[in-house]
C-alpha positions as CSV (number, residue, x, y, z in Angstrom):
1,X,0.0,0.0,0.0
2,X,2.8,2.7,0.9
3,X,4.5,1.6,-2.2
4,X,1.4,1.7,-4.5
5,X,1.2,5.4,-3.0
6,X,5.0,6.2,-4.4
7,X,3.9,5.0,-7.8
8,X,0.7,6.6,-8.3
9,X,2.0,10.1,-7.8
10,X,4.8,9.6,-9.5
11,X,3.5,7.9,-12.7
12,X,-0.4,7.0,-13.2
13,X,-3.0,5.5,-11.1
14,X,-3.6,3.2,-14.5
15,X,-0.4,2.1,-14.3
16,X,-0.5,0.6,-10.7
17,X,-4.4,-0.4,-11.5
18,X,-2.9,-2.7,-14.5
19,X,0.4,-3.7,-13.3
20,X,-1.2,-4.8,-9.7
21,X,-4.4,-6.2,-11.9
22,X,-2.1,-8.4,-14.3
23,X,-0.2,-9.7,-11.4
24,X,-3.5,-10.4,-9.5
25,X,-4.5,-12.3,-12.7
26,X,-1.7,-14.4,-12.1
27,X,-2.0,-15.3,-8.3
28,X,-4.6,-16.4,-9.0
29,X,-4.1,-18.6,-11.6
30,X,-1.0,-20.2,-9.8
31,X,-3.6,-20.6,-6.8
32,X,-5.5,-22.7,-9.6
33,X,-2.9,-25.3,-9.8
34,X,-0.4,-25.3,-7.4
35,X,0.1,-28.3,-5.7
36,X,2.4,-27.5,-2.7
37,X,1.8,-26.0,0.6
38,X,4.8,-23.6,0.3
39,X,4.1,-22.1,-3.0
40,X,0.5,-22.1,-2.1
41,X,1.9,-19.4,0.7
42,X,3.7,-17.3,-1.4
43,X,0.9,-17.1,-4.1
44,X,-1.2,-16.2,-1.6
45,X,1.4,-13.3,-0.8
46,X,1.6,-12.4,-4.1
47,X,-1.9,-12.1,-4.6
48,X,-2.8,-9.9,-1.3
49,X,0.4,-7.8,-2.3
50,X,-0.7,-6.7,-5.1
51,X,-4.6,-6.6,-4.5
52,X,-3.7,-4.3,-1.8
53,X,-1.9,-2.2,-4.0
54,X,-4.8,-2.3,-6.2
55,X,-6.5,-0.9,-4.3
56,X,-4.9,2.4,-3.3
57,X,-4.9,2.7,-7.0
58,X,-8.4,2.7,-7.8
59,X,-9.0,5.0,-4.4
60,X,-6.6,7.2,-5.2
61,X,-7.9,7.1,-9.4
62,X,-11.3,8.2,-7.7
63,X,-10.0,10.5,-5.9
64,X,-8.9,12.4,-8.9
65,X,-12.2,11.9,-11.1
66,X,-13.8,13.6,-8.2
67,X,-11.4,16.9,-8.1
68,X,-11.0,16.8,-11.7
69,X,-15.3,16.4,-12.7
70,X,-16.0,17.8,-9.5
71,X,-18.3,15.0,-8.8
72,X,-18.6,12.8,-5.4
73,X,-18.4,8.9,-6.7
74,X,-16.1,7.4,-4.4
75,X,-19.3,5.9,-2.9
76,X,-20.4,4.2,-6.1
77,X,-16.8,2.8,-6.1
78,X,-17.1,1.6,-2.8
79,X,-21.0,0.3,-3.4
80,X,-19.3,-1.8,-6.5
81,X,-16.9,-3.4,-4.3
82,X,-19.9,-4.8,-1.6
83,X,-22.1,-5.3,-4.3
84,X,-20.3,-7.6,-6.4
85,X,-18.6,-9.3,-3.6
86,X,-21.7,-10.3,-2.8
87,X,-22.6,-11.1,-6.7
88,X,-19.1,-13.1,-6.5
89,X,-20.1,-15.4,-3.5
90,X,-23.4,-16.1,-4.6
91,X,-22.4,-16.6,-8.0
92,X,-19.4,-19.1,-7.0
93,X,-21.8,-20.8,-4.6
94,X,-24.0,-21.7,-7.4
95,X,-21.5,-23.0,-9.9
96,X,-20.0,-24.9,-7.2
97,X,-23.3,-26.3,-6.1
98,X,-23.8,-27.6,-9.7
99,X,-20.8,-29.8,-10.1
100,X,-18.4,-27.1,-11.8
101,X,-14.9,-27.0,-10.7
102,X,-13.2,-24.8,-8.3
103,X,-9.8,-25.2,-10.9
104,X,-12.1,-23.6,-13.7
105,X,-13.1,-21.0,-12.0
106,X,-10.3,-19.5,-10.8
107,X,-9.1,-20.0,-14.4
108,X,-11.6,-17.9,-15.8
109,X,-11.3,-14.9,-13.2
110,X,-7.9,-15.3,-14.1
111,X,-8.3,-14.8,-17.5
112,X,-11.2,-12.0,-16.8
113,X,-9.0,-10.4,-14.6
114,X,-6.3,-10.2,-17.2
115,X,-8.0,-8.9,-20.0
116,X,-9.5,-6.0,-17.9
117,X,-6.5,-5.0,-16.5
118,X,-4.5,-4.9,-20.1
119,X,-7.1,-2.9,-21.7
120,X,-6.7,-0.7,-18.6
121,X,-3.0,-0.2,-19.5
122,X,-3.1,0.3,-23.0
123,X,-6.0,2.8,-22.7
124,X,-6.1,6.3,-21.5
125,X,-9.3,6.2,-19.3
126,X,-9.2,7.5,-16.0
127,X,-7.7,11.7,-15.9
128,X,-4.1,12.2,-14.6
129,X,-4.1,15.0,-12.3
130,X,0.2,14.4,-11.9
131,X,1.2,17.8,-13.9
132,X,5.1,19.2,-13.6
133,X,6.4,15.7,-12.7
134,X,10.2,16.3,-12.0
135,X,9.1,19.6,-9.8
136,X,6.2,17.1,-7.9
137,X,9.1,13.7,-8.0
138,X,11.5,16.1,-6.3
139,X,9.2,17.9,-3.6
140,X,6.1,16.2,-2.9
141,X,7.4,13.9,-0.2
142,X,9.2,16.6,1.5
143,X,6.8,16.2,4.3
144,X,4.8,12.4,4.6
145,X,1.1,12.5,5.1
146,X,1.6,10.5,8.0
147,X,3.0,13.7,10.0
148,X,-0.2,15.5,8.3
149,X,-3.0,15.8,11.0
150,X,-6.2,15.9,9.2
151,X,-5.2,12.8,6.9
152,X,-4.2,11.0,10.0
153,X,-7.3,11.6,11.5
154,X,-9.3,10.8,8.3
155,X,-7.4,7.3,8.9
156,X,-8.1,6.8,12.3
157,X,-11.5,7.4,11.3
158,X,-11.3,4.5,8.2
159,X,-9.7,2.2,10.9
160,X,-12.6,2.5,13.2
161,X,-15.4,2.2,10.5
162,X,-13.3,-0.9,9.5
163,X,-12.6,-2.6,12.7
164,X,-16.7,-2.3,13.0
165,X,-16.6,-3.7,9.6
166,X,-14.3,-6.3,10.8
167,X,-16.3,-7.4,13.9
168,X,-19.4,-8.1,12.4
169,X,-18.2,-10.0,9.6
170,X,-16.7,-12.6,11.3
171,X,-18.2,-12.6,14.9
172,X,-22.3,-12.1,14.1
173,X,-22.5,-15.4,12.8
174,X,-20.9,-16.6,15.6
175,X,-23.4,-14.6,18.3
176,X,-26.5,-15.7,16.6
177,X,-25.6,-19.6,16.4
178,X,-23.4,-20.1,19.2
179,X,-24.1,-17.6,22.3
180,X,-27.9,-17.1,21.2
181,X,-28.5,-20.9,19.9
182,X,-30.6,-19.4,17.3
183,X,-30.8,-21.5,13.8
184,X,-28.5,-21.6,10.7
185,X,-30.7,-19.5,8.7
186,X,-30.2,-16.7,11.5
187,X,-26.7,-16.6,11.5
188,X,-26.5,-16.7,7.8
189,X,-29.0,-14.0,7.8
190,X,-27.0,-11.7,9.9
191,X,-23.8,-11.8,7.5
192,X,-26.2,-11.6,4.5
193,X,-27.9,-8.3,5.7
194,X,-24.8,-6.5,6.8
195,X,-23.1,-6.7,3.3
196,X,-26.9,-6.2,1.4
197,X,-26.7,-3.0,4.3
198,X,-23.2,-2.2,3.0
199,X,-23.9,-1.4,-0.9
200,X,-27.4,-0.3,0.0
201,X,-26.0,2.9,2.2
202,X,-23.4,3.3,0.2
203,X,-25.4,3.7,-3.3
204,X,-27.7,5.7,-0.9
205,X,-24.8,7.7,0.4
206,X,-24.1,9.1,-2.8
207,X,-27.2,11.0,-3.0
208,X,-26.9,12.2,0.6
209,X,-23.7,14.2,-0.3
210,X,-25.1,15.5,-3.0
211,X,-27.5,17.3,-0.4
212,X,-25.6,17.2,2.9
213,X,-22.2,17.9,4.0
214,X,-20.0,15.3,4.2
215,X,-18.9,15.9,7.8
216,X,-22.5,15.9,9.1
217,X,-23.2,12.5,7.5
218,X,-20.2,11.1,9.1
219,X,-21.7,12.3,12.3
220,X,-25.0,10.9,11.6
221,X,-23.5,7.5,10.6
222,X,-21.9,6.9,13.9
223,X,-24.5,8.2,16.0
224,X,-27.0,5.5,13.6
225,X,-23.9,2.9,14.2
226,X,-23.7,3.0,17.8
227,X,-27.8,2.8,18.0
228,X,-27.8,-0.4,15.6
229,X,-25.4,-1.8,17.5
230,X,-27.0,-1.2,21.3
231,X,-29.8,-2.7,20.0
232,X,-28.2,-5.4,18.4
233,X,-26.6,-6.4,21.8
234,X,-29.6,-5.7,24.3
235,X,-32.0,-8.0,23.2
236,X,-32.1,-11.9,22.1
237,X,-35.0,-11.2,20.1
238,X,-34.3,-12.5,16.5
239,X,-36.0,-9.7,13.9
240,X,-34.4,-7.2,16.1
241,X,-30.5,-8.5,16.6
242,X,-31.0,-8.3,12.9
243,X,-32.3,-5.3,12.4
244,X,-29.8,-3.6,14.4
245,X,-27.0,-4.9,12.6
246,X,-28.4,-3.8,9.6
247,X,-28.4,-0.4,11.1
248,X,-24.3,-1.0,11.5
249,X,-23.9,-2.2,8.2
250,X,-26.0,0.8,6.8
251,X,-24.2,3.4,8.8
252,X,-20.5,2.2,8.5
253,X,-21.2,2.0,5.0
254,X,-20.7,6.0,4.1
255,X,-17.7,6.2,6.1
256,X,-14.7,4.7,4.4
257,X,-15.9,6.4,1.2
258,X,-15.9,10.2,2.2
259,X,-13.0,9.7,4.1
260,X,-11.2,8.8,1.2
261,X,-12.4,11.8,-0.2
262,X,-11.9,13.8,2.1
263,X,-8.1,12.7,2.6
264,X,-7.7,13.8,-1.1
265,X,-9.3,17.5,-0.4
266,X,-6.0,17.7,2.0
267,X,-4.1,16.8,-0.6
268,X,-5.1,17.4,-4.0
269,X,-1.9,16.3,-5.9
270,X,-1.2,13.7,-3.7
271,X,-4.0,10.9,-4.3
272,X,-1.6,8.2,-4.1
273,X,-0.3,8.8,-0.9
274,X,-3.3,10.2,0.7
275,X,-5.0,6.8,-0.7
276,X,-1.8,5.3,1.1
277,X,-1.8,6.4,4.0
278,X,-5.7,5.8,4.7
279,X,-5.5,2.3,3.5
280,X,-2.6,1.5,5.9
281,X,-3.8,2.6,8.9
282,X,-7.6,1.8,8.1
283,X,-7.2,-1.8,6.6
284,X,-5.0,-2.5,9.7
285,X,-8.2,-2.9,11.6
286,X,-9.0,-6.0,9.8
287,X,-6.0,-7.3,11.3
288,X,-6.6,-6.1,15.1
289,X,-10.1,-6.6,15.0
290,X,-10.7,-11.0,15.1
291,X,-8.4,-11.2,17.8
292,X,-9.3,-8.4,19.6
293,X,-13.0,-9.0,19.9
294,X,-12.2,-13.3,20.2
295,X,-9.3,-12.5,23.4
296,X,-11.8,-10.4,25.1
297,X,-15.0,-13.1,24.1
298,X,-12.9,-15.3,26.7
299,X,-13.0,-12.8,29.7
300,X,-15.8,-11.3,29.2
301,X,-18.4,-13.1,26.9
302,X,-19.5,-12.3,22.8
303,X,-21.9,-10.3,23.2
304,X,-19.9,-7.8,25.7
305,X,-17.0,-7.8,23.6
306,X,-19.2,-6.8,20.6
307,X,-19.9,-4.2,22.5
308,X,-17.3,-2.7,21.6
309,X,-18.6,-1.4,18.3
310,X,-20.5,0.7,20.0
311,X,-17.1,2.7,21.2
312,X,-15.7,2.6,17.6
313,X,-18.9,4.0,16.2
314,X,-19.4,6.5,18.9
315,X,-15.9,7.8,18.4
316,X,-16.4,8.3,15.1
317,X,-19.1,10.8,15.3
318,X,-16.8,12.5,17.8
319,X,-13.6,12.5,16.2
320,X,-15.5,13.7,12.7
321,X,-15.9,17.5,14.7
322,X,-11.9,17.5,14.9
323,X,-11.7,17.3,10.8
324,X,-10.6,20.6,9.8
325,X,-13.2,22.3,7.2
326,X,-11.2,22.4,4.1
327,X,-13.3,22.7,1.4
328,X,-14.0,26.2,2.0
329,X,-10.0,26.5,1.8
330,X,-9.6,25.0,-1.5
331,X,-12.2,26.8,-3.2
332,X,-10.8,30.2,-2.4
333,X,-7.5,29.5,-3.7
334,X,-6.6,29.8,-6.9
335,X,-5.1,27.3,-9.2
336,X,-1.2,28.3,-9.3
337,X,-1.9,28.6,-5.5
338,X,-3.4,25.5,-4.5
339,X,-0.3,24.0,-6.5
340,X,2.2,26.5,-4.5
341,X,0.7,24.8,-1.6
342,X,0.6,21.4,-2.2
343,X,4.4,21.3,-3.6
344,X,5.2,23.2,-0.8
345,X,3.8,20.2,1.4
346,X,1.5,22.3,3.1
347,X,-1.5,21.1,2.3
């Protein structure tokens, strides 16, 4: 990711978005027919290596549609990304279900994959916003976005909305089935709803900015979070356990999106990084949050560890007052001086 940050501002987000998509392309294909435990490993590196670095690319590649249209998509992007994870599962499910091998279809994302991202490379689709590149190679990085306050805080924001993210998706089916006894279909159901809750906000968020500020959706999403999530915990009553994280899933969904977004405002020539630095510290969460929530599951039970959610969604209604209110900066700069300002690293 902090890599894939380097390359886009230096070169093209296309360029890391193909490079990162052929080599995804062939990860998985070796995962196809490998044979060996080992290499198995190291695919497996391979493949989350560069799909990480994918996807700073195509965040930081929305980022700069956005301040170059002047449009607000990054939540479509994200909607995509739920939506047809979602279309992937069901759809592999199926095929599986039906006799087709796993072998074949790996092969054909493989091959899917690879196409797509070619075409990517030798096409000139997505706007380049990377003007003056020896002056922007030479200065840019003069001071990291990880010394920058307001894209650190955006971060820390995307880390708490993910570690939410995080906890649900792998310890709600656990609650209903194992702490509340309740049937397969329930705990299914849970999993189901939170990701159907995921693209639904998030195609819903992108009307909502279109209308609201950014800032005070953030604020209503974690006040809406930490609701879903009390209810969620409170009761053993099936419909509304479900309900409530459906609320979560709803909420959390706007989040990662406009923070993105927002991380690019700071630093409009800096997508890459900006991506970068967000998807480091936010994706991190996913790493923290299994073990976190399980270690305190044995002191203290499930459902008061899931409680914890609660404190990441109520912190991120807080923590959205300290965002500085740049937008108002940016458009009362001109141009050459936004430009000054962001080569100067003081953006």
């Amino acid at each position: 990711m902090i890599l894939g940050g380097r390359i886009v501002d230096q070169f093209n987000p296309r360029v890391l978005i193909g490079i990162t998509g052929l080599t995804m392309g062939l990860a998985i294909l070796g995962i196809s027919q490998v044979d060996s435990y080992l290499l198995l490993v190291g695919t497996f590196l391979l493949y989350f290596a560069a799909n990480s670095a994918y996807d700073v690319g195509i965040n930081a590649a929305g980022i700069n549609i956005e301040q170059t249209k002047a449009q607000q998509i990054l939540t479509y992007f994200h909607a995509a990304f739920s939506g047809f994870a979602a279309v992937g599962a069901l759809l592999t499910g199926i095929l599986l279900t039906v006799g087709v091998n796993f072998r074949l279809l790996y092969i054909g994302l493989s091959i899917g994959v690879t196409i797509v991202s070619a075409l990517l490379l030798l096409s000139r689709s997505l706007p380049d916003r990377q003007q003056n590149r020896k002056q922007i190679k030479e200065n840019v990085y003069h001071r990291s976005l990880f010394r920058n306050f307001a894209v650190v805080l955006i971060a820390v924001i995307v880390f708490l909305s993910y570690f939410a993210e995080g906890t649900i998706e792998n310890w709600s089916a656990v609650y209903l089935r194992t702490w509340l006894t309740l049937p397969i279909i329930v705990g299914a159901s849970g999993v189901a709803l939170f990701h159907l809750a995921m693209a639904t906000g998030r195609l819903g968020g992108a009307q909502l900015i279109s209308v609201f500020d950014r800032r005070w959706i953030l604020r209503a999403a974690g006040v809406l979070g930490t609701v879903g999530m009390v209810l969620s915990v409170i009761t053993t009553i099936p419909f509304l356990i479900l309900v409530g994280l459906f609320v979560v899933g709803l909420s959390m969904s706007v989040v990662s999106p406009i923070e993105y977004s927002l991380a690019g405002d700071f630093a409009p020539r800096r997508s890459g990084e900006a991506s970068s630095v967000v998807s480091v510290v936010g994706w991190s969460a996913f790493i923290i949050s299994p073990a976190l929530v399980g270690g305190l599951a044995e002191v203290v039970g499930l459902r008061a560890a899931l409680a914890i959610v609660i404190l990441t969604a109520s912190l991120i209604a807080v923590l959205t007052y300290r965002i500085p209110d740049h937008d108002s900066q940016t458009e009362k700069q001109s141009p050459s001086e936004l430009n000054q300002c962001t080569l100067s690293s003081k953006d």
